[in-house]
N, C-alpha and C positions, 0 to 999 in steps of 0.2 A: 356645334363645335368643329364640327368637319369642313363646315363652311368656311370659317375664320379662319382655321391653319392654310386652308387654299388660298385663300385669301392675302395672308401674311405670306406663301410662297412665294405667289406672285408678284409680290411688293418686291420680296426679297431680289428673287432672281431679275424684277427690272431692274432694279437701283445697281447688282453688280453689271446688269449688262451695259449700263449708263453709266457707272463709274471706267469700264472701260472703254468707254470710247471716249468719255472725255478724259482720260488720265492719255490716253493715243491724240489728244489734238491740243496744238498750243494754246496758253492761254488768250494769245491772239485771234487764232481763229474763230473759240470761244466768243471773245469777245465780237466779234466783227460778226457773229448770227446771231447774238441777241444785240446786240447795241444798234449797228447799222439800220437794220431793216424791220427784223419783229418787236413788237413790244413786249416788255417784259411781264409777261401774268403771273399776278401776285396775288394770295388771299389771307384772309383772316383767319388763323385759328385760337379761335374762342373769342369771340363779342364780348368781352367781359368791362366795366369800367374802365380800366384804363387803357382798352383799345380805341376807346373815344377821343384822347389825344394821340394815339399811334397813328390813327388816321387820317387826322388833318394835316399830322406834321408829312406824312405820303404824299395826300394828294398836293400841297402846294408845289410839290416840283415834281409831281408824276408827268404830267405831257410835256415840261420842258426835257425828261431823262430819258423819256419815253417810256413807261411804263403805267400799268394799267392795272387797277383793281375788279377781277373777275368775280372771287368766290368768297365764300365765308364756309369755315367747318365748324360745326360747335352741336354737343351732344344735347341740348337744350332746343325742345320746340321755339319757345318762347323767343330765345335771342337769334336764333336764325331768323327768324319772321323780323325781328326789328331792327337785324342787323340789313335787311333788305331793304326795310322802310327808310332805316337811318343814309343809308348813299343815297338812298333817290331823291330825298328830301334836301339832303345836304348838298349833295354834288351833280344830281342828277344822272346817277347813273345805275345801269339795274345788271346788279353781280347773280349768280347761280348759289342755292343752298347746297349744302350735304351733311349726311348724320353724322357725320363724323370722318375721321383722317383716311381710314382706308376707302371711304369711300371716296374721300377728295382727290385720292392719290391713284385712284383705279380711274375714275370716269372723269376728273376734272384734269387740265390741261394748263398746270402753272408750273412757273420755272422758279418762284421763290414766295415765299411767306414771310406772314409777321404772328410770333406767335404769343398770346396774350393768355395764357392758362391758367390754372393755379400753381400756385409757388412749384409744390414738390411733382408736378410734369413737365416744367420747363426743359431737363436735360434729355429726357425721354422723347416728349415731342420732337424737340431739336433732331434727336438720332434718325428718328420715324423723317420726318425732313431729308433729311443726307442722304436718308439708302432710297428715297423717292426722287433723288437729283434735283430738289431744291436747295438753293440759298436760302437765309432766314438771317430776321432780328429776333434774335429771342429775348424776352423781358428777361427781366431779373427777380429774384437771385435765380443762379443757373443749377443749383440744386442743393437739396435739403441731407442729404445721403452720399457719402462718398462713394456707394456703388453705384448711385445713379450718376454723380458727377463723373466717376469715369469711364460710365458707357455715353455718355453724351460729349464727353472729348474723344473720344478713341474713334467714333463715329468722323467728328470734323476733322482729327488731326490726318486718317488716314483717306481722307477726301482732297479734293480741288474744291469744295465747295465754300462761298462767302459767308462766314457767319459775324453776326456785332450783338453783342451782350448789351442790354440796354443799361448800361454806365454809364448815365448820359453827361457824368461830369467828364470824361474820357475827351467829349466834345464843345467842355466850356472853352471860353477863350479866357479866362485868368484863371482858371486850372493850367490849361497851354504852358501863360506867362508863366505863375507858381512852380510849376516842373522845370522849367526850362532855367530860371532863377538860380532853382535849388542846384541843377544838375550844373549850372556852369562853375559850380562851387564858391559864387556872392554869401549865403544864406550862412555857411560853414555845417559842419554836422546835424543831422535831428538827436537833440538830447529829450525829448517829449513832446508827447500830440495831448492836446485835451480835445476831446468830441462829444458833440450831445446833437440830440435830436427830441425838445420836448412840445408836448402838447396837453392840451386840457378840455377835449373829445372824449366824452364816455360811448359816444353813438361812431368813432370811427373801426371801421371795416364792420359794422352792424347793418343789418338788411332786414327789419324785422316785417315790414309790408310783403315782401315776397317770400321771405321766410314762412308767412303765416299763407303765402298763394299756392305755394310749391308742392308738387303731384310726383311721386312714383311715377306715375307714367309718362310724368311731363321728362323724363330724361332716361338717359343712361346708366344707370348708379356705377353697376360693375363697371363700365371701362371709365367712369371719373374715379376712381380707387384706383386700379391699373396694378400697379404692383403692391399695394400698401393691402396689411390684410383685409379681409372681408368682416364690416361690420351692417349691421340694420343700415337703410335706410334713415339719413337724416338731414332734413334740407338747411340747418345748422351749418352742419356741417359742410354742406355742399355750397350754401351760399355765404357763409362767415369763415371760409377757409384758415382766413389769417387767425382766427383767435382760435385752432385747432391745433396738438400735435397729433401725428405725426405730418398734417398736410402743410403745415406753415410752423414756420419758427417764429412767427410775430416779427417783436421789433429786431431781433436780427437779419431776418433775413428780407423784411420788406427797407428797413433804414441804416439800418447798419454796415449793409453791404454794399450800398452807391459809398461812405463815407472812408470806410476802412479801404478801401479799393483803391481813394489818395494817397493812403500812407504806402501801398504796395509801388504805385504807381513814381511818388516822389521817392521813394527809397531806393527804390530796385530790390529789393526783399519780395519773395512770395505768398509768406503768409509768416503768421508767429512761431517763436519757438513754444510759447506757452500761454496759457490763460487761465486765470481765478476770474468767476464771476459769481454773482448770486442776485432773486431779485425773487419776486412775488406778485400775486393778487392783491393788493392791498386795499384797493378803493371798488373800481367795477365788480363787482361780485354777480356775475350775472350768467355763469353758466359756462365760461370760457374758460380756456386749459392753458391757453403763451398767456405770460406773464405781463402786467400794464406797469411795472416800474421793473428795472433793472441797469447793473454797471458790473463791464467786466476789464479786467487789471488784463491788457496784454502786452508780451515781451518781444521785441524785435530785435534783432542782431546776426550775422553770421552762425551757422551752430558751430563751426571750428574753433571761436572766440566766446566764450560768455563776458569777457570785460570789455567787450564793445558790442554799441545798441544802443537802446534806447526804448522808452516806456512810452505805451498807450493808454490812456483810459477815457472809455467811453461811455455814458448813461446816455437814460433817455426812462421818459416818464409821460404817462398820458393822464395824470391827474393835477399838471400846474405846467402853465406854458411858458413861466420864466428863465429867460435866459435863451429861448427858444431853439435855434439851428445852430450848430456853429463849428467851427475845425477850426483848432490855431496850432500853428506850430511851431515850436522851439529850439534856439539853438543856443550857444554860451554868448554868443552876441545881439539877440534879440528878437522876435516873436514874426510870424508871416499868417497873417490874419484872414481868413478866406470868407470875413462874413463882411468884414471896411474894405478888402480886397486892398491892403496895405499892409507893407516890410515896415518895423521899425524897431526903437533899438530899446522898446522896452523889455526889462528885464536883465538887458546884457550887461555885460563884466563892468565895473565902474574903475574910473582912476582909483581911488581909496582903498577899493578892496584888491586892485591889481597888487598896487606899490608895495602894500604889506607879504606879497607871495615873490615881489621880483618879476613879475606879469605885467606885461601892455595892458591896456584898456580894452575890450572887444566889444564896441558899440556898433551896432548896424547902422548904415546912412538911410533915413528915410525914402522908401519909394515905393510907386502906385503899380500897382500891380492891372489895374484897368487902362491905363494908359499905355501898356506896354503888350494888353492883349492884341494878338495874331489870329488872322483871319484862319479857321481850321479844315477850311471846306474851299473848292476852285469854286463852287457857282458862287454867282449875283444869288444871293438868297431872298434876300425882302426881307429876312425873320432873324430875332438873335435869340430868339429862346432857346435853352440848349436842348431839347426834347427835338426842338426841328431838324437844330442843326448835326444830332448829332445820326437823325435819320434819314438825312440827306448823306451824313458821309457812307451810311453802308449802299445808299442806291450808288453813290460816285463807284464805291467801291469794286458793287456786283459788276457796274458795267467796264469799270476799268482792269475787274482781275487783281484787283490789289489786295493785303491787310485793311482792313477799317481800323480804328481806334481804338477800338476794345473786343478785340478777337474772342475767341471760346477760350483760350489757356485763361484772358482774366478773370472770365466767369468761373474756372475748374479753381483758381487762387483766393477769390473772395467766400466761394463757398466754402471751403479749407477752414477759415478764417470764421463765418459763421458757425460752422459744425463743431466747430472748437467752442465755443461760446455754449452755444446748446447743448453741448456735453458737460462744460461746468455747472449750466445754469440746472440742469437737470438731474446731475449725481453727487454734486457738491465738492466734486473729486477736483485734482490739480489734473489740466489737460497739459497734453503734449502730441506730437506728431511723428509719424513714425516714414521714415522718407522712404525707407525701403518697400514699406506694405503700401503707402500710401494709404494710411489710415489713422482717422484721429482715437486717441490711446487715453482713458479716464479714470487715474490710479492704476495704471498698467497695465488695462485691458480696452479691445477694441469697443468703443462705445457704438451699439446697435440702435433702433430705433424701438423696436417692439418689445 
């Protein structure tokens, strides 16, 4: 124990002695020691699944940006050893292990990360990041707990450091159009969003081959728990995170939160005023605690006004994949489609029904919202998938000292947003938000996890 608090000092006391020097140097000069001449050492925390697309989408523009991938941290024997084997093989190149973050950040030698954890350490690692004078992408969602979401902003707000929430619609290019659309005021008000996200995967976020390999000894346990209380041992748990609470919200926080992140994004709103949700186990019966069906009713609007806004509601369902992905959204003139990725005027105001109020007509003119997509990124990319492009804007980012496209506030705004959900969906209660505590409120009390 004495060890680790040393340990954690010395973290400590580098990161402030690093935050001042670089808060004493522009971000010019900044830029011009790592851009110019060093590259940039960057590593993996945690090899998990979906670090296997964070990684490619790296390396295609690592040696055009200049930077490099060194290291991998991950409290796992297993995915260290293959997170080694995995570059060598793929990229040919041979990074350094470590047991984990403080040891990355004592003996390893990087100036920014990609952090690929489970759901409820994303804002925690982040922090552990900043007070180490790294940059990071940190996946999403950016946290499950509004105490964790606001120590993992308070970390980057009171830093120079580059952070990008992996929102990678942030870096679509008809999301772009779509915002840009809305904001020139073409679109007219949003009077409703419909969202869904379904599937008809009993075996997804399941691992039952390693579930059934997994050793105590093969990891860490206490520091993957980290702040969450202490329970046994269970590689369930440790490797089926998402279908856990308190470590994953499920489908809020693995889909819900790239989707509602538009409606923040197109609005200019930060999160809801309110949410009714409910939902269940209904079909997977297999052990799991988040829920494989659910929809929750949420309210958007100024809080100064309740008679202006407009309404969300979103499902999503893992036992029928009809209907599939989709966001549309609505105004009195006509619907903005983001799965045809087309404006059109169904739904809008008709001559007929105008004539009888004394009302014009409010039809939307048709138009393509992919045609009108803008390039979101300076480099020649090669790629348009937005996973690459949207991790190509945080390297532009690190090296130019800029904002990325989806800073830490949207990931502190999507979680908001999630927590509210997961407070309905768990206490049955009418959620609200309490601006002042910044805390979400579940029948009038702050909703906890444990």
């Amino acid at each position: 124990m004495k060890e680790n608090n040393a340990r954690r000092d010395f973290i400590k006391k580098s990161a402030l002695g690093a935050a001042g020097l670089s808060f004493a140097m522009s971000a010019k000069s900044y830029g011009n020691i790592l851009g110019a001449n060093d590259r940039i050492r960057t590593a993996i925390v945690g090899f998990s699944n979906r670090s296997r697309s964070l990684i490619p989408a790296f390396m295609k523009q690592a040696d055009k940006l200049n930077f490099e991938m060194v290291a991998v941290s991950d409290i796992w024997n297993k995915r260290r050893d293959a997170c080694q084997a995995y570059m060598k093989e793929n990229f040919d190149t041979k990074i350094k292990a470590y047991l984990n973050n403080e040891e990355l950040y004592e003996k390893g030698k990087v100036d920014a990360v990609i952090i690929s954890t489970a759901d409820f350490q994303h804002a925690l690692h982040c922090k552990e990041a900043i007070e180490a004078g790294c940059d990071a992408y940190v996946e999403k969602p950016f946290a499950e707990t509004m105490d964790d979401a606001k120590e993992g902003l308070r970390a980057v707000e009171s830093s120079d450091k580059i952070v990008q929430i992996g929102s990678q619609r942030r870096s679509g290019k008809n999301y772009h159009a779509a915002n840009q659309f809305i904001k020139d005021g073409k679109f007219g008000d949003i009077v409703y969003v419909e969202m869904t996200w379904n599937v008809n995967q009993p075996g997804r976020w399941r691992r039952p081959d390693e579930v059934a390999a997994l050793k105590e000894s093969d990891v860490d346990w206490k520091r993957f728990l980290m702040n969450r209380p202490y329970v046994a041992f269970d590689p369930r748990k440790y490797l089926e995170y998402r279908l856990f609470w308190p470590y994953s919200s499920g489908i809020p926080g693995q889909w819900m939160s790239h989707q509602i992140d538009t409606v923040h994004w197109f609005s200019g709103l930060d999160h809801p005023r309110s949410v009714a949700a409910n939902g269940g186990i209904y079909l997977w019966k297999d052990g799991r605690e988040n829920f494989d069906t659910m929809t929750a009713v949420f309210d958007y609007g100024p809080n100064d006004d309740r008679n202006k806004g407009f309404q969300v509601v979103y499902s999503s369902r893992f036992t029928n994949s009809a209907g599939g992905t989709k966001e549309i959204y609505y105004s009195n003139g006509g619907e903005l489609n983001l799965k045809t990725n087309k404006v059109t005027p169904n739904g809008g105001l008709r001559e007929r029904h105008a004539s009888a109020m004394n009302m014009d007509p409010n039809q939307l003119d048709e138009f393509n919202l992919s045609d009108a997509a803008a390039a979101v990124t300076s480099a020649d990319t090669g790629v348009d998938d937005m996973t690459s492009l949207h991790m190509l804007n945080w390297m532009e980012s690190v090296k130019a000292r800029k904002e990325p496209n989806a800073p830490a506030r949207v990931g502190y705004n999507h979680s908001i947003a999630n927590i509210m959900t997961t407070a309905a969906l768990r206490t049955g209660e009418f959620v609200t938000f309490d601006e002042a505590t910044q805390q979400v409120m579940a029948g009038g009390r702050v909703f906890k996890y444990s």
